[in-house]
C-alpha positions as MATLAB code, in Angstrom:
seq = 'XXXXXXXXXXXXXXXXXXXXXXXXXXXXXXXXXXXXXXXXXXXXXXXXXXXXXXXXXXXXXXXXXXXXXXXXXXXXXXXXXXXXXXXXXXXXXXXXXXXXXXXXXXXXXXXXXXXXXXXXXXXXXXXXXXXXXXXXXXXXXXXXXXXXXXXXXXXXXXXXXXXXXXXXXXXXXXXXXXXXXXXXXXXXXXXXXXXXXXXXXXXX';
ca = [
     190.117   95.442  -98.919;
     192.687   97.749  -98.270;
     196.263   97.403  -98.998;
     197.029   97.617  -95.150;
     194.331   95.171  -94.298;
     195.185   93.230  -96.398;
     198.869   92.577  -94.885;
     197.275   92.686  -91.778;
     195.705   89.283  -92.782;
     198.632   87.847  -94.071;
     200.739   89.096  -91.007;
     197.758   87.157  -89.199;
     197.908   83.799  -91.075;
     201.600   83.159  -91.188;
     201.938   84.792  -87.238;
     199.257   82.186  -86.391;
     200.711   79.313  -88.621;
     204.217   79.726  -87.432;
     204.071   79.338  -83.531;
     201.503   76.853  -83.861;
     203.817   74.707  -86.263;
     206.888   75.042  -84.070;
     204.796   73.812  -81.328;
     203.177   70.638  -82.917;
     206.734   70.069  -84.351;
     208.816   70.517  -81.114;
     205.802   69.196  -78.674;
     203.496   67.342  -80.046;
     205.226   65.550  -83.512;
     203.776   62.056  -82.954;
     200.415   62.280  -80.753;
     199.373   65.680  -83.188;
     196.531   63.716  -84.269;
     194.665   63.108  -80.904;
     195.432   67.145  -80.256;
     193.948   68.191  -83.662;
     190.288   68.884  -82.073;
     191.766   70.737  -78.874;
     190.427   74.193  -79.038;
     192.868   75.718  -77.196;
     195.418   74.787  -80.261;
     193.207   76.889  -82.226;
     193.642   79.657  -79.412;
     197.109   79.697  -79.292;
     197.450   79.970  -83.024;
     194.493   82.889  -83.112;
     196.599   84.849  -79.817;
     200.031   84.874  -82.015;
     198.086   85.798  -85.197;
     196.147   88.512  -83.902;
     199.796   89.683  -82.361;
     201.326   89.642  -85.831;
     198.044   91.478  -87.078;
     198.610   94.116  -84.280;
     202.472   94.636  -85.168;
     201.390   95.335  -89.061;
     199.057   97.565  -87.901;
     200.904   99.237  -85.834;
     204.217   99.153  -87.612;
     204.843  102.403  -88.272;
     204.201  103.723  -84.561;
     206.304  100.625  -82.816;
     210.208  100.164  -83.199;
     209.491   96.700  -84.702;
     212.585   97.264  -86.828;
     214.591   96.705  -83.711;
     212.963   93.081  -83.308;
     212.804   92.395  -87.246;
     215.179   93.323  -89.764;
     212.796   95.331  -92.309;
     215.207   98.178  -93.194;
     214.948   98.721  -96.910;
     211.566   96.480  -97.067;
     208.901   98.352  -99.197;
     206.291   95.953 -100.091;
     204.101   95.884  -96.891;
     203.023   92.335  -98.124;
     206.785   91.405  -97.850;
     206.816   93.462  -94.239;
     203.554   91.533  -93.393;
     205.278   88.081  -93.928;
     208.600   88.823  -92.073;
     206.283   90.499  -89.311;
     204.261   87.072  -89.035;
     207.690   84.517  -89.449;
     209.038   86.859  -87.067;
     206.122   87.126  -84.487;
     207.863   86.038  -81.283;
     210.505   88.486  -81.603;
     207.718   91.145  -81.945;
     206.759   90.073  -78.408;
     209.881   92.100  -76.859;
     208.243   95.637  -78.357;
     206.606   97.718  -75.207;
     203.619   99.411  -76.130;
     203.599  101.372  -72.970;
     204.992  101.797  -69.553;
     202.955  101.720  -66.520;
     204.279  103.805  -63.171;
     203.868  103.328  -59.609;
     205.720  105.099  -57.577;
     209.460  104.292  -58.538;
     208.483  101.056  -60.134;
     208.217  100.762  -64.030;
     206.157   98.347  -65.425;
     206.440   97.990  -69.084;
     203.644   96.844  -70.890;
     203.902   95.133  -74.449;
     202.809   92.195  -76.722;
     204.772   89.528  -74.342;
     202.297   90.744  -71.295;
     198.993   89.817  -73.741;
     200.325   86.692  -74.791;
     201.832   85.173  -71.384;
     198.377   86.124  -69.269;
     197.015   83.304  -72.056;
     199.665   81.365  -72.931;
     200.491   79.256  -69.869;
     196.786   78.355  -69.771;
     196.357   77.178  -72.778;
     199.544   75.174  -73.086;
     198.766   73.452  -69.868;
     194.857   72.787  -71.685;
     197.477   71.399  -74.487;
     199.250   68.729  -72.365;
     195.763   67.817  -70.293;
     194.098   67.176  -73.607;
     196.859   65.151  -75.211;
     197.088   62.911  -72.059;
     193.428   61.855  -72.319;
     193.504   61.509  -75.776;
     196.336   59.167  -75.628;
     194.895   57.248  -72.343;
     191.581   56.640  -74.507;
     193.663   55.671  -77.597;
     195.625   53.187  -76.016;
     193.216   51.822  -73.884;
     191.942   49.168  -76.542;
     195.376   48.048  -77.250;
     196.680   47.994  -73.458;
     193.950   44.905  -72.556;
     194.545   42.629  -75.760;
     198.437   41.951  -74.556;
     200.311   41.042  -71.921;
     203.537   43.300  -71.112;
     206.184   41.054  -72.554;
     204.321   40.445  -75.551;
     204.014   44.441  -75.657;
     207.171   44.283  -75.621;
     208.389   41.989  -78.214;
     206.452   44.145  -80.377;
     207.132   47.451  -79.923;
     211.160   45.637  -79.934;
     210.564   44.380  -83.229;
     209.441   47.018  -85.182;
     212.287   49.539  -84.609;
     214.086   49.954  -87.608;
     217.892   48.804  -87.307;
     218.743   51.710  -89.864;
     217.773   54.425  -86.813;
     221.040   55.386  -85.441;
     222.600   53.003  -82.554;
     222.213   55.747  -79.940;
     218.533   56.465  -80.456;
     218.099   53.114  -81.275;
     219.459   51.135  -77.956;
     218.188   54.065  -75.327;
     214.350   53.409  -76.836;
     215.117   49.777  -76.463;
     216.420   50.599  -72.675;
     213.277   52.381  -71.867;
     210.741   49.368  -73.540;
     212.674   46.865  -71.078;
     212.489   49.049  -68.155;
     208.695   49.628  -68.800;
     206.200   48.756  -65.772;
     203.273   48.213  -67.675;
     201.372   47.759  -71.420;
     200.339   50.608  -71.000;
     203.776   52.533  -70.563;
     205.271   50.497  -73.559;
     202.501   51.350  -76.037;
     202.959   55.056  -74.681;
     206.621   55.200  -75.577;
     206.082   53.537  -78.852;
     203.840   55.830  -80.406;
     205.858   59.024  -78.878;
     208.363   57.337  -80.474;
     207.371   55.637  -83.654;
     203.704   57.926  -84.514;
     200.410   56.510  -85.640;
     200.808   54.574  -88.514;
     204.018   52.632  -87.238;
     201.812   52.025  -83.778;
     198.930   50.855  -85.513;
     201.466   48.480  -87.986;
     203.153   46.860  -84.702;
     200.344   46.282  -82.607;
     197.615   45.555  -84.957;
     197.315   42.600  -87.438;
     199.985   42.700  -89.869;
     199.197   43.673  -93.476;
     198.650   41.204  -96.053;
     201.252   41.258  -98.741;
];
């Protein structure tokens, strides 16, 4: 494998990686595990990679040092990386302008990725919701709503800060139904505290 390849494919693992985790993190931090088998989380991390893989590629033809600060950069392993940390500011670069008439269209890495993007982020948020409506639906029938309740009330750490603390509690009360309090537990708790408060408690 070529040197230039070879960065290529890094560019293309960390551009992938890097998106992907800022959208699990920012999205998705509790309920990641019911998204884990959605394909088009797979997608979205293949679209930005094969963007980063494009900008190494292309480096030396695109202005990329205008999105990414590689002046005095060498290594094109160390370009590579930057390139793939940096992959959404790549999305700014125009490859090309099209013309018609006396409008300008210009035509860059931010036209490939929004004609997918919005799809597949929209796949995201249909695929979580189903996942979470078949997760919860075992728990939702065992309980009644106040004992829901009491539960998800109980196992909120006093440590949390008072703010985030009392508005969770404010939502829980104001819920409408077992379903809507497990919901807001586990967005707000994750997994393993869900399955601690509304499964049998652990022998000690």
């Amino acid at each position: 494998m070529t040197t230039t390849a070879a960065a290529a494919l890094l560019a293309f693992v960390v551009g992938g990686f890097i998106p992907t985790l800022e959208l699990v993190t920012s999205s998705y931090p509790r309920s990641f595990f019911l998204i884990r088998r959605c394909k088009s989380l797979y997608l979205y991390a293949l679209m930005y990679g094969l963007v980063a893989a494009a900008a190494s590629l292309l480096g030396t033809t695109l202005a990329i040092s205008d999105a990414i600060p590689l002046q005095g950069v060498k290594s094109p392993f160390v370009q590579a990386l930057l390139i793939g940390i940096s992959v959404k500011a790549i999305l700014h670069i125009n490859l090309f302008t099209l013309t018609s008439g006396k409008t300008s269209t210009p035509v860059g890495f931010e036209t490939f990725t929004r004609f997918f993007e919005g799809g597949l982020l929209r796949d995201l948020k249909f695929f979580e919701f189903e996942q979470i409506a078949t997760f919860l639906a075992s728990y939702s029938t065992t309980m009644g709503i106040e004992d829901a309740k009491k539960r998800a009330k109980d196992n909120v750490p006093k440590t949390l800060p008072d703010e985030e603390r009392q508005a969770f509690l404010v939502d829980v009360e104001n819920a409408a139904s077992v379903r809507t309090v497990l919901e807001l537990f586990l967005r707000f708790a994750g997994r393993r505290t869900f399955l601690y408060a509304f499964t049998a408690q652990p022998k000690t």
